[in-house]
C-alpha positions in Angstrom: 34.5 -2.0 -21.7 31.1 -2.5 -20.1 31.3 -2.4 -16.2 29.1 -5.4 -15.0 26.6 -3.4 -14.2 26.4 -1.9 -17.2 25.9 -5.3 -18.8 23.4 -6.9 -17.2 21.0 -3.9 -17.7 22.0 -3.3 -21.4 21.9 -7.7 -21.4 17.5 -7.4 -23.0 17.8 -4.5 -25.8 15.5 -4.2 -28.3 16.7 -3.9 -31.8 18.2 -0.8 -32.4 18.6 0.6 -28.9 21.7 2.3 -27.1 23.5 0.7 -24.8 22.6 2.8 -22.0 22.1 1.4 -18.7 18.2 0.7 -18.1 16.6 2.4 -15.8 15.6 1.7 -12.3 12.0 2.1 -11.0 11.2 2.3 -7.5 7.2 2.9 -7.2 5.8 3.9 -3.9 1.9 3.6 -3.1 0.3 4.7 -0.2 -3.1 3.7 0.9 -5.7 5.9 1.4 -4.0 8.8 1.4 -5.7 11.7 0.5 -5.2 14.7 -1.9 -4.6 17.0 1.2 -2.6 15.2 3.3 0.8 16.5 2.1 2.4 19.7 3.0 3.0 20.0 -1.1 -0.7 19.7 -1.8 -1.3 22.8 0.9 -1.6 20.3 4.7 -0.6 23.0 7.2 -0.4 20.3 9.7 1.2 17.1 8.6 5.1 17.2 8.9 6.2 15.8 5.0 9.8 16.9 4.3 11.1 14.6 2.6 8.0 13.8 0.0 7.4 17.5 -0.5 11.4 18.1 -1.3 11.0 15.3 -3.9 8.1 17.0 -5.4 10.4 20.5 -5.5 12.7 18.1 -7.3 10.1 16.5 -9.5 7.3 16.8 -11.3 4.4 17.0 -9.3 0.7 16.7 -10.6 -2.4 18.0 -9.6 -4.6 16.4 -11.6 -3.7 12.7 -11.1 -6.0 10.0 -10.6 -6.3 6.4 -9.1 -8.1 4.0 -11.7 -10.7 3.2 -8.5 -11.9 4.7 -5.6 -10.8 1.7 -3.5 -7.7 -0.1 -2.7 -7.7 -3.6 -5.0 -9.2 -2.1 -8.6 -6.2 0.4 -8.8 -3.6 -2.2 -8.1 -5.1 -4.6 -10.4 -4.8 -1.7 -13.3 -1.4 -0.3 -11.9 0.3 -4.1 -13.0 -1.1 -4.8 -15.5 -1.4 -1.3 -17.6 -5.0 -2.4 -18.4 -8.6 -1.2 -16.9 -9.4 -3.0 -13.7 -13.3 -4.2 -15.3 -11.4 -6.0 -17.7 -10.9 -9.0 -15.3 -14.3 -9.4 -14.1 -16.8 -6.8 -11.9 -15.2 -8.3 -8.6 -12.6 -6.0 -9.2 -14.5 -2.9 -8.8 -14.5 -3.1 -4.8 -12.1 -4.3 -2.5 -11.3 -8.0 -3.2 -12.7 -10.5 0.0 -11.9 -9.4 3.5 -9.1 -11.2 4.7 -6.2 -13.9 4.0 -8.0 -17.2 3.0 -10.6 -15.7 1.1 -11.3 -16.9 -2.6 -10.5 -15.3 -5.7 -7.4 -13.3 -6.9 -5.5 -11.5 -10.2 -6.0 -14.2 -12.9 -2.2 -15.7 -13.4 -3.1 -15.7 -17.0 -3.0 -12.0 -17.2 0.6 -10.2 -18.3 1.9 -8.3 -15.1 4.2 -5.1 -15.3 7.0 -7.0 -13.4 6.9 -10.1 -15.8 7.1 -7.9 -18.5 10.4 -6.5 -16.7 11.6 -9.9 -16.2 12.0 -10.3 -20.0 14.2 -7.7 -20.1 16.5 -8.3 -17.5 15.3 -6.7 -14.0 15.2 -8.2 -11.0 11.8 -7.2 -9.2 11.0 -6.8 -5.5 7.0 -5.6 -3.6 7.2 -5.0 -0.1 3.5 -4.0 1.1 0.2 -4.6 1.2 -1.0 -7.3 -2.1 -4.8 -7.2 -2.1 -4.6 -9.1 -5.4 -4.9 -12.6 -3.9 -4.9 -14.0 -0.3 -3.2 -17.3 -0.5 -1.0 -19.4 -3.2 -0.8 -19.1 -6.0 -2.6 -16.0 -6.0 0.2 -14.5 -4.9 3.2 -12.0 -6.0 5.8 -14.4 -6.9 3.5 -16.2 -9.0 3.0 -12.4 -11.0 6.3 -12.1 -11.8 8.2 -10.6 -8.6 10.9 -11.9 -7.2 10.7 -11.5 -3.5 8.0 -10.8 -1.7 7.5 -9.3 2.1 4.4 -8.1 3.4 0.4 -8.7 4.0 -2.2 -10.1 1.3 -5.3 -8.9 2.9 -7.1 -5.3 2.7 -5.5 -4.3 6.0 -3.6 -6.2 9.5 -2.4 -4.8 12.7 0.2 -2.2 11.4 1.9 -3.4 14.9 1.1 -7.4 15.0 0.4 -8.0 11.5 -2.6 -9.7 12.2 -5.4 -9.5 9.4 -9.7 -8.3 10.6 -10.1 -12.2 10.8 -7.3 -12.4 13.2 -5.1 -14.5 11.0 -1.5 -13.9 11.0 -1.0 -12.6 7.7 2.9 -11.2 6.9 4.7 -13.5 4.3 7.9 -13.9 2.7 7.4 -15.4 -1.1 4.9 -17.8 -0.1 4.8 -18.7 3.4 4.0 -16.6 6.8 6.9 -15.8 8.8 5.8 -12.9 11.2 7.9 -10.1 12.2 8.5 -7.8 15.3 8.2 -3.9 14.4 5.3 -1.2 13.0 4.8 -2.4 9.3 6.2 1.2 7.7 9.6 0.4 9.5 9.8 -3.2 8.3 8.7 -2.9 5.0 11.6 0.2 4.1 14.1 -2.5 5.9 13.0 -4.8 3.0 13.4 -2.2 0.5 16.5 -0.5 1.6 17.9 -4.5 1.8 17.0 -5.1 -2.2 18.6 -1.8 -3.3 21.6 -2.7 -1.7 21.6 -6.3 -2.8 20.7 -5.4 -6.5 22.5 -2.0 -6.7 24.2 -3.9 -9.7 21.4 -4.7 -11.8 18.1 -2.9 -13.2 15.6 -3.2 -11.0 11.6 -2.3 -10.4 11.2 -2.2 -6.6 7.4 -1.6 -5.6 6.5 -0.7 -2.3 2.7 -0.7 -1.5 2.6 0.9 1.9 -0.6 0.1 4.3 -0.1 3.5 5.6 -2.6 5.3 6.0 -5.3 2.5 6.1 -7.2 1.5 9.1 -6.5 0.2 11.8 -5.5 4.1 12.3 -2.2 3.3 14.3 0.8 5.6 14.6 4.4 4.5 15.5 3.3 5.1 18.6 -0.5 4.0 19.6 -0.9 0.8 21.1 -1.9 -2.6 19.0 -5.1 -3.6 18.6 -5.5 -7.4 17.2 -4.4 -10.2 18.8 -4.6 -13.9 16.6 -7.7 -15.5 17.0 -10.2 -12.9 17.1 -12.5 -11.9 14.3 -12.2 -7.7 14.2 -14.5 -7.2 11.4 -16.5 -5.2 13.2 -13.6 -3.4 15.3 -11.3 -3.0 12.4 -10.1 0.7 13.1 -7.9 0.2 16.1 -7.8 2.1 19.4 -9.5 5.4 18.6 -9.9 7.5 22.2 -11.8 9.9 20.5 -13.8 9.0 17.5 -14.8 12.5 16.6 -11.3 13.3 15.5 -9.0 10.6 14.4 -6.3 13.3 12.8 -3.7 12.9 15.6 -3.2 8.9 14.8 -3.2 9.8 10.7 -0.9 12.7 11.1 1.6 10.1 13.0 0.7 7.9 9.9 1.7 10.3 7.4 4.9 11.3 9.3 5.9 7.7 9.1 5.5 7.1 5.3 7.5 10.3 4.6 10.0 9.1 6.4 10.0 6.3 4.5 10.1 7.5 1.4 13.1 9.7 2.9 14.6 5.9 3.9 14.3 4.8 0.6 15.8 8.1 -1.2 18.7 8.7 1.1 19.5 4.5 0.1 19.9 5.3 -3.9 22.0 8.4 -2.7 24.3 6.4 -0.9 24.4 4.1 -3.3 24.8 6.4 -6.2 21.5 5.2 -8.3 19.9 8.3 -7.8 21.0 9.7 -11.2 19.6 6.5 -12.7 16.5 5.6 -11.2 12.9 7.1 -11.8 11.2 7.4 -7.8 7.4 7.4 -8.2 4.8 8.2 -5.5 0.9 8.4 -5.4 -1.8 6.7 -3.8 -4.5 4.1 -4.6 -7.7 6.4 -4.1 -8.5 9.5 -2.3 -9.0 9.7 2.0 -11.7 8.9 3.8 -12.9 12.0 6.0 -15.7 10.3 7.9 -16.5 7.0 8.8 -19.8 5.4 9.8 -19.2 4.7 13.7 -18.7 8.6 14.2 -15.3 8.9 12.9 -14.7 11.9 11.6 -11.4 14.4 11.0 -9.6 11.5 9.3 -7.7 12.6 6.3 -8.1 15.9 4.4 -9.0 15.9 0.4 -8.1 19.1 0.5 -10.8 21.4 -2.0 -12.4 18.4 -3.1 -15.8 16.7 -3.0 -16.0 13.5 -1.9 -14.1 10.2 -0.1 -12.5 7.0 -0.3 -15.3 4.7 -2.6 -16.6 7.7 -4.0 -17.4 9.0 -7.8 -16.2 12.5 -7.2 -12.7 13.8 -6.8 -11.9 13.2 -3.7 -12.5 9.3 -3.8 -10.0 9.1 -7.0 -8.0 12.3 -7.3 -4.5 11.6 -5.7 -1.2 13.2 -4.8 1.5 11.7 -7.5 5.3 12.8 -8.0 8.1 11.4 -10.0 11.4 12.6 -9.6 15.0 11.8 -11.6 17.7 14.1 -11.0 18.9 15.5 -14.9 16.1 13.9 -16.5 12.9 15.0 -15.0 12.9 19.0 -14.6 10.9 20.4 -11.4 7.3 21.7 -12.7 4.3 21.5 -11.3 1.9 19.7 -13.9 -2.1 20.2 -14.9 -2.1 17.4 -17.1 -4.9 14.5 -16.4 -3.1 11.1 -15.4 -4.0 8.0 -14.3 -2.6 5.5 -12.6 -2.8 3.0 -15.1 -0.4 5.3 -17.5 2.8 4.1 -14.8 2.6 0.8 -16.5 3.0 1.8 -20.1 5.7 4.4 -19.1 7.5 2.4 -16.9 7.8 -0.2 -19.9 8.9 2.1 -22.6 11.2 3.7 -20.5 12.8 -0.1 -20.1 12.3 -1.0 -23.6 9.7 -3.2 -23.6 6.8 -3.5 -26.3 3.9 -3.5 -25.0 0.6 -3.7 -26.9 -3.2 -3.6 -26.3 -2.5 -1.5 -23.1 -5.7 1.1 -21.7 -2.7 3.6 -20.2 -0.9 6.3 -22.0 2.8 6.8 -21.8 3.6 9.9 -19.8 7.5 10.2 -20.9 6.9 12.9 -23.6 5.6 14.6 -20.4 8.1 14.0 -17.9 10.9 14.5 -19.9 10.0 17.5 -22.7 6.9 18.8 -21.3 4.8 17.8 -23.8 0.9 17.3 -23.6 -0.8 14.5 -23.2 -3.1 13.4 -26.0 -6.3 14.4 -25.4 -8.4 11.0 -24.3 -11.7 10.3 -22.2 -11.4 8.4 -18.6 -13.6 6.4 -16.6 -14.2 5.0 -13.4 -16.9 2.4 -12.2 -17.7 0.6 -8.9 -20.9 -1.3 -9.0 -23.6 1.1 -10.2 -21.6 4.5 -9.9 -19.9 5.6 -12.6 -18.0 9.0 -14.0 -16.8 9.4 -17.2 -14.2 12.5 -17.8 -13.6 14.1 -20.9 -11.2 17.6 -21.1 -12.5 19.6 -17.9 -16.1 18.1 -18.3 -16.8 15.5 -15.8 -20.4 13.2 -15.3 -20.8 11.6 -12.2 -23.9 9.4 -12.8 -25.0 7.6 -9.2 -27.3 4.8 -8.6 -31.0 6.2 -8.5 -29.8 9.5 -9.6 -29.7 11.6 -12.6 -26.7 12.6 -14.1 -24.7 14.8 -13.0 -22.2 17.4 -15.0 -19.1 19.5 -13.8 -16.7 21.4 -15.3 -13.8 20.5 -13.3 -11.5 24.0 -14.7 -14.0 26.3 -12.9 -14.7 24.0 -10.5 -12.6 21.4 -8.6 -15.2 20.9 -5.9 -17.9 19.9 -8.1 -20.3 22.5 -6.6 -22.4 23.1 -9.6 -24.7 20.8 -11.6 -24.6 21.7 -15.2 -26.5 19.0 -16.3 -29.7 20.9 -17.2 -27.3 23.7 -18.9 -25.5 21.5 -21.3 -28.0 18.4 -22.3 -26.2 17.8 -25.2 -22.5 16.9 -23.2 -24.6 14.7 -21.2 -26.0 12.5 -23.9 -22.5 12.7 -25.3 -20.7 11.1 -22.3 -23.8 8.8 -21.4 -22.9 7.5 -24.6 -19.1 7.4 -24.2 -19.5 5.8 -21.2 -21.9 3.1 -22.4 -19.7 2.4 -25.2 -16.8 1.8 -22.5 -18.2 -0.3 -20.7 -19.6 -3.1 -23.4 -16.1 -2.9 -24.3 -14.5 -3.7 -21.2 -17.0 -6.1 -20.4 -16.0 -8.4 -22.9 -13.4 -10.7 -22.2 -9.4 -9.9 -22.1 -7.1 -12.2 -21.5 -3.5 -11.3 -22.9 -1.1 -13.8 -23.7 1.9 -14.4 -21.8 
């Protein structure tokens, strides 16, 4: 006999499945996080035990990739499987500034935890939204169940207050602030839903504001106060502009220890053996600021920052990890963040058609490549296109520019004038892409 656990997640099968339990999903996005800011991407100075010992005991890429350079066009194509330009060129930047402001995820569009809904999990986001500022824009209108956290691009990680210097932390759909640094309280949240729905599949999200501006450790002082407009004093209390590492290393210390919160949870609760843990980041780090900032994150051996076309502004640390299903390796293979959707649903059942993203479960689980396929990235007038190794990066007021990104991760040398021909062929990819994506999409629920 079926324990009740056992039930409920076998409760939505598709015709002709098992009647294995369903998986759980716990997804963990950082923000802003660069490709060098883990000790398991080579950081000799950021303490990360606990996210590199899940990469030792995962699979851990090195050629993954947000779906944008910036914050809101990688969530929008995170939950909903699709390319972000499909739903309008507004979601190519960040959406508005702060809580109030207009615009927001259509609610027509299919999202990854309504899809989940259908077949009998329970969903929870704790973190940062930047999909919508105000109802009904919001997450449980998108198909989660709770919702704690901030809607805006960024708040006070110690007052919550948003760059407007609104109060901006919510539960569901009205504010109810919080006392605490915004890492701590949002892996309360999450430890508090896998403990209440330990009996039930479940997809828990957790968008972290670490490591985004205002640069705050545990430790530094708050910055906002309600009623003041910070837009142009968004980064907090910075002594010493010319190296803003010491508050981001405090930052990165924090989210691992979150994610070690959040793993050491499904161990005591014994879900470890049946849940899939998934960690990357919604662009690359910034490394400079205008202001004089500088020393903020590391991308490691790439070119480029947060908003960028070239690696470093879309390249990202990503890890999954499921003890006796996923074996530790270290993959090459080129992901994007948009393929979490597709696999998250086949590994739950769910049909899914019309998606952009690829499934990634022949990879995770038999080590099999990917099919080969051609990427792209857009915000405003920059665009890359990337096809096997070969990349074009073509900037506004530019020419084109070609790398091949096997002999050279930095993008140090312009082949453009060497290989003509693979230019006009990914000019014309990329054209092609985008009269396709700029036609209207609007799935049905």
């Amino acid at each position: 006999m079926l324990s009740r656990r056992e039930f409920l997640a076998t409760a939505a099968l598709l015709p002709g499945q098992s009647a294995k339990p369903k998986p759980n999903i716990v997804l963990i996005l950082a923000d802003d996080l660069g490709y060098g800011d883990l000790g398991c991407y080579g950081n000799k100075g950021n303490r990360t035990p606990h996210l590199d010992r899940m990469a030792a005991e995962g699979l851990r890429f090195t050629d993954f990739h947000s779906n944008g350079p910036m914050c809101t066009p990688t969530r929008a194509a995170l939950l909903t499987g699709l390319y972000q330009q499909r739903f309008g060129r507004q979601f190519e930047s960040a959406l508005g500034g702060a809580a109030g402001s207009p615009g927001g995820l259509p609610l027509e569009v299919v999202t990854l935890p309504e899809r989940l809904r259908e077949a009998g999990y329970v969903s929870g986001m704790f973190g940062k939204w930047h999909l919508g500022y105000a109802p009904p824009l919001l997450p449980t209108r998108q198909g989660f169940d709770e919702f704690r956290g901030l809607t805006s691009g960024d708040g006070d990680h110690h007052t919550q207050i948003d760059r407007s210097g609104g109060k901006d932390w919510w539960n569901g759909e009205r504010i109810e602030m919080e006392k605490g640094y915004t890492a701590d309280l949002l892996t309360g949240h999450s430890v508090s839903f896998l403990e209440r729905h330990a009996d039930r599949p479940f997809f828990l999200y957790v968008p972290h504001l670490a490591i985004h501006f205002p640069w705050q450790g545990p430790d530094d002082p708050p910055h906002r106060l309600k009623g003041r407009d910070y837009s142009d004093d968004k980064w907090g209390v910075i002594p010493n502009r010319g190296n803003v590492a010491p508050h981001v290393k405090a930052m990165v210390e924090s989210l691992d220890q979150s994610v070690g919160r959040i793993l050491g949870a499904l161990r005591r609760l014994k879900l470890e053996e049946n849940t899939l843990v998934i960690f990357t980041s919604d662009n690359g780090g910034y490394i400079n600021y205008a202001g004089g900032f500088e020393k903020i994150s590391s991308n490691g051996p790439l070119r480029g920052q947060k908003t960028e076309m070239f690696e470093g502004g879309h390249r990202v640390p990503a890890m999954m990890r499921w003890p006796g299903r996923i074996k530790p390796a270290v993959s090459h293979q080129t992901a994007m963040t948009f393929d979490l959707s597709r696999t998250i649903l086949s590994l739950a059942g769910v049909h899914a058609e019309n998606l952009d993203g690829a499934d990634l479960g022949p990879l995770l689980f038999s080590g099999k490549p990917l099919p080969e396929r051609t990427l792209f990235w857009r915000m405003r007038e920059n665009k890359a296109v990337r096809r096997g190794p070969w990349k074009l990066v073509s900037l506004q007021g530019r020419e084109p520019m070609l790398f091949d990104l096997a002999s050279d991760i930095g993008e140090n040398r312009d082949l453009a004038t060497r290989r003509p021909e693979m230019v006009r062929e990914l000019t014309g990819t990329l054209a092609a892409w985008e009269a396709n994506v700029g036609r209207a999409h609007s799935p049905a629920r």
